[in-house]
N, CA and C of each residue as an Amber inpcrd file, in Angstrom:
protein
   228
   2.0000000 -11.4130000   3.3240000   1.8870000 -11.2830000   1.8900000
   2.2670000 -12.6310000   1.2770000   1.3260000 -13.3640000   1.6210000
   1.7160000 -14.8630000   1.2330000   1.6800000 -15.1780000  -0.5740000
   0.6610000 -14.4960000  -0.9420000   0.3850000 -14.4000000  -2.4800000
   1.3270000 -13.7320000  -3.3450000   1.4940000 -13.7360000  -4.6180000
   2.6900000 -12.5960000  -5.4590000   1.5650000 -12.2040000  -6.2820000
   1.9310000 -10.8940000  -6.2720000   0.7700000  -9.8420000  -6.8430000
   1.6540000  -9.3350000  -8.2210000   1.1420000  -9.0510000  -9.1910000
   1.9380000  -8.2880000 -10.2850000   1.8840000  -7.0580000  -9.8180000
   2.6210000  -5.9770000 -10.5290000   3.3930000  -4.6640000  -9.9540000
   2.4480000  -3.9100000 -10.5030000   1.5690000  -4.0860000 -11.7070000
   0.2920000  -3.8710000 -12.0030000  -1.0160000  -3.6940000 -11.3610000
  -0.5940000  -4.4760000  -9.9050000  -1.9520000  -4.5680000  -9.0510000
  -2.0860000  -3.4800000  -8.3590000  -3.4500000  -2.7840000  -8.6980000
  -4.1730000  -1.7640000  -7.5660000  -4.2520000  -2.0220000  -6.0060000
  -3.3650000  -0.9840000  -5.1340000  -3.6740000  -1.3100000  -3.6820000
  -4.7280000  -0.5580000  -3.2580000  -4.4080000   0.5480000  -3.7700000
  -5.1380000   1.6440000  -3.7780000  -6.1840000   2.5290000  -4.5420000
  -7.6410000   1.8110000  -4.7140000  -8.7130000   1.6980000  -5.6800000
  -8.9120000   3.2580000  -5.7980000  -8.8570000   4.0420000  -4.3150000
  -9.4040000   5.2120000  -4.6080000  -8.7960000   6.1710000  -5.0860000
  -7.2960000   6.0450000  -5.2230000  -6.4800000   6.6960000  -6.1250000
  -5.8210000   6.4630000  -7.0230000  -6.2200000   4.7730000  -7.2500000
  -5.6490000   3.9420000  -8.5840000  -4.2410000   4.2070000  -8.5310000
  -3.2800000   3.4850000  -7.2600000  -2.4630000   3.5700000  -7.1500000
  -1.7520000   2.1660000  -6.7540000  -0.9990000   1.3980000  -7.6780000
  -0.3910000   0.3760000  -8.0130000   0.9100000  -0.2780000  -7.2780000
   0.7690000  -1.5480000  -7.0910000   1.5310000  -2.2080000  -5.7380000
   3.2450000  -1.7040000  -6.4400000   3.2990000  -1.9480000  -8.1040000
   4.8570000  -1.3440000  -8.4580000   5.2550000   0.1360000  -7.8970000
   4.1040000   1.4930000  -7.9160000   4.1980000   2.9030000  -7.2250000
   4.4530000   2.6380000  -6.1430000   3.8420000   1.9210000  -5.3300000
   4.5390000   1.9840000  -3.5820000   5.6410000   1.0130000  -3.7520000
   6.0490000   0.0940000  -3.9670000   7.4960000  -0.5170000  -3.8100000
   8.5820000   0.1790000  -4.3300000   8.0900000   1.3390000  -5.5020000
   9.0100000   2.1660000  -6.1560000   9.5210000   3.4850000  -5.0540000
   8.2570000   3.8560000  -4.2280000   8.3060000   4.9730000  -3.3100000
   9.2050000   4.7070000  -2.0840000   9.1200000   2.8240000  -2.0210000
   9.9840000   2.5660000  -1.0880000  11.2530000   2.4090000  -1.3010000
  11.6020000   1.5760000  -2.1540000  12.7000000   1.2320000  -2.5370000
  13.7010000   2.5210000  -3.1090000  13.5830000   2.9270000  -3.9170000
  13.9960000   4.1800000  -4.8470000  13.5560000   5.8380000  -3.9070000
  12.5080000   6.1290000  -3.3130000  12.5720000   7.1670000  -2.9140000
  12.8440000   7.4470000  -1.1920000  12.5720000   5.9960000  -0.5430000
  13.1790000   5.7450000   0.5450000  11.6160000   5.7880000   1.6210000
  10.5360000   5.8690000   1.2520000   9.6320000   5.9640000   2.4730000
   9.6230000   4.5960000   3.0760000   9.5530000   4.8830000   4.3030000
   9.3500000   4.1290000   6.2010000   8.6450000   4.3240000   6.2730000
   7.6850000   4.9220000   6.0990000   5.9830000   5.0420000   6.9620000
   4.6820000   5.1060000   5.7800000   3.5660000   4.9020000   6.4200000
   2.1870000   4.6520000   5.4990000   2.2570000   6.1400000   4.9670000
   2.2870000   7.1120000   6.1750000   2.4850000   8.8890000   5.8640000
   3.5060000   8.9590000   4.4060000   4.6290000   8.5420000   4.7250000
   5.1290000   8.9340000   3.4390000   5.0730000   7.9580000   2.1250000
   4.6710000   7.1470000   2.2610000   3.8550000   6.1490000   0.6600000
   2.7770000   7.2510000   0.6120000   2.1680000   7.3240000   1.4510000
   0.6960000   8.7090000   0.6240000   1.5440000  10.1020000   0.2860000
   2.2110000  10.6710000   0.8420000   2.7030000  11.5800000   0.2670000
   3.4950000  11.5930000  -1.3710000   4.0920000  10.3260000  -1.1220000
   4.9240000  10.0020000  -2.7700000   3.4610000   9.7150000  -3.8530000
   2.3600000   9.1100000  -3.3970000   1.6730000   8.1310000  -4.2270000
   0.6900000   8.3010000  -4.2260000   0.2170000   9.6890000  -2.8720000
  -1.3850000   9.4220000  -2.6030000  -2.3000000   7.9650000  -1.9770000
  -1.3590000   7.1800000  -2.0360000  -2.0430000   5.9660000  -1.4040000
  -2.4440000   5.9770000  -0.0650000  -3.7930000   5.4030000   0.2110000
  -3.9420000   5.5380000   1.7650000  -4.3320000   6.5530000   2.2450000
  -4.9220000   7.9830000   1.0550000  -5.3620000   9.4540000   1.7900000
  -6.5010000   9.3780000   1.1340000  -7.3570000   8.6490000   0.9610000
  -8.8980000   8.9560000   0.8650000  -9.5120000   8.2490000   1.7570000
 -10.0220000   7.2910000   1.6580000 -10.8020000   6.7560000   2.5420000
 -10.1100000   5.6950000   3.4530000  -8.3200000   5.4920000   3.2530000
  -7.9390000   4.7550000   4.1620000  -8.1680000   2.9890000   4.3650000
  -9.1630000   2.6190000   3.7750000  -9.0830000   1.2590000   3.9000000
  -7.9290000   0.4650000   3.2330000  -7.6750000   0.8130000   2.4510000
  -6.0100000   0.2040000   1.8000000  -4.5050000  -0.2520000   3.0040000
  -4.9710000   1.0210000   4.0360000  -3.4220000   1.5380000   5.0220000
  -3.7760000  -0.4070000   5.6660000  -4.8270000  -0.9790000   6.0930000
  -4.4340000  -1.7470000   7.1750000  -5.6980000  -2.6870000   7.6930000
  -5.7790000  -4.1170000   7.8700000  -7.3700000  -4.4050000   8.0840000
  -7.8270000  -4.1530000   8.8570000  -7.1980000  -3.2880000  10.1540000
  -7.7890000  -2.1600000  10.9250000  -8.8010000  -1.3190000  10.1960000
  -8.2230000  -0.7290000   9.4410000  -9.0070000   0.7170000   8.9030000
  -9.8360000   0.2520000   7.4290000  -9.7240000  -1.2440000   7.1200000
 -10.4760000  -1.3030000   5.9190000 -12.1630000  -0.9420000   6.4610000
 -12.8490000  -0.6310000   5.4980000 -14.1960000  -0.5130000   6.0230000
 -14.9700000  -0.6310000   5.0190000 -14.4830000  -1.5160000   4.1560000
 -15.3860000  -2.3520000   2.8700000 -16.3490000  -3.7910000   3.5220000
 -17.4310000  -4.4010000   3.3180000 -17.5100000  -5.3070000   3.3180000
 -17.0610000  -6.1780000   3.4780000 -16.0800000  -6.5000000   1.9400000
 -15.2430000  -7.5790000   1.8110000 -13.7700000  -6.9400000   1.8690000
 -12.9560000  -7.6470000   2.7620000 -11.6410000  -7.0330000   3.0330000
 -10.6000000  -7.6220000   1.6170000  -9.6310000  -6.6810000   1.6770000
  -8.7510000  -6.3490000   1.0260000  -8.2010000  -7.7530000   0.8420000
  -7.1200000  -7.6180000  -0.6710000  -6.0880000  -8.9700000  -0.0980000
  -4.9010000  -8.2770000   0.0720000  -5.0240000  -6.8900000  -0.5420000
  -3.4030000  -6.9190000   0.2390000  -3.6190000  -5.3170000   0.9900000
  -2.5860000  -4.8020000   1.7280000  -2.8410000  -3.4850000   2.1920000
  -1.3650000  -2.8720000   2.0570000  -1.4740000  -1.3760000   2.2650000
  -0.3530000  -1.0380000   2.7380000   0.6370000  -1.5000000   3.6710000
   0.3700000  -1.3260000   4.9670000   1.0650000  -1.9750000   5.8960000
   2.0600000  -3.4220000   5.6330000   1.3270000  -4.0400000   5.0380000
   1.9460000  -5.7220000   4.8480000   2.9780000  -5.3400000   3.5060000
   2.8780000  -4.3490000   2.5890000   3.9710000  -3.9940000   1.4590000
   4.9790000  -3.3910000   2.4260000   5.0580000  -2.5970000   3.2480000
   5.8160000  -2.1790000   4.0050000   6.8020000  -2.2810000   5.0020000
   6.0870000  -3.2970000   5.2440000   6.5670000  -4.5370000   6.8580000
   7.7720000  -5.0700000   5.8130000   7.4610000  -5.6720000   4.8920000
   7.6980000  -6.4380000   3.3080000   9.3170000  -6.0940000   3.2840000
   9.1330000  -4.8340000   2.4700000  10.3090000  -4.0970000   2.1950000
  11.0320000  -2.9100000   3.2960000  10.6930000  -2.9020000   4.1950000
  11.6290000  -2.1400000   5.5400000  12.2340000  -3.0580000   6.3090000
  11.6740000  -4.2320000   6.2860000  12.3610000  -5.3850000   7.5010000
  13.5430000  -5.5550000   7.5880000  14.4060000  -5.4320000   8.8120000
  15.9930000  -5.6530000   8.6570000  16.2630000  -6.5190000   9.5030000
C-alpha cells in the first residue's frame, strides 16, 4: 500500500464500501480476516475481486484490495 488513499475511497465498488468502513471494522470492531471485514461491511461478498489480485477478475486490476488494508493494520 505504497499510495495514501482518503478514507473516502471505494474498495469495494460492488457494495460501495469505503477504505474508512474496513479500517473502522478493523480497528474499532476487531476483524483478522477478509471473512470478517465482509461480515462487518459486506466487502469482498459479491464478486470478490476487491479480497486480492488473485481473485480480481476485472480487466484492469485494482489499486488497492482488501488483503493489503489488512496485512496494513493486523501486522505485529
Amino acid at each position: 500500500m505504497a499510495r495514501n488513499f482518503p478514507h473516502s475511497y471505494e474498495v469495494c465498488t460492488c457494495k460501495h464500501v469505503t477504505l474508512g468502513e474496513i479500517i473502522h471494522s478493523i480497528k474499532e470492531r476487531g476483524a483478522t480476516t477478509l471473512e470478517e471485514i465482509g461480515e462487518f461491511t459486506d466487502a469482498g461478498t459479491c464478486c470478490k475481486s476487491c479480497k486480492s489480485s488473485a481473485d480480481d477478475i476485472g480487466a484492469e486490476k485494482m489499486e488497492l484490495y482488501l488483503v493489503e488494508i489488512l496485512d496494513k493494520f493486523t501486522k505485529k
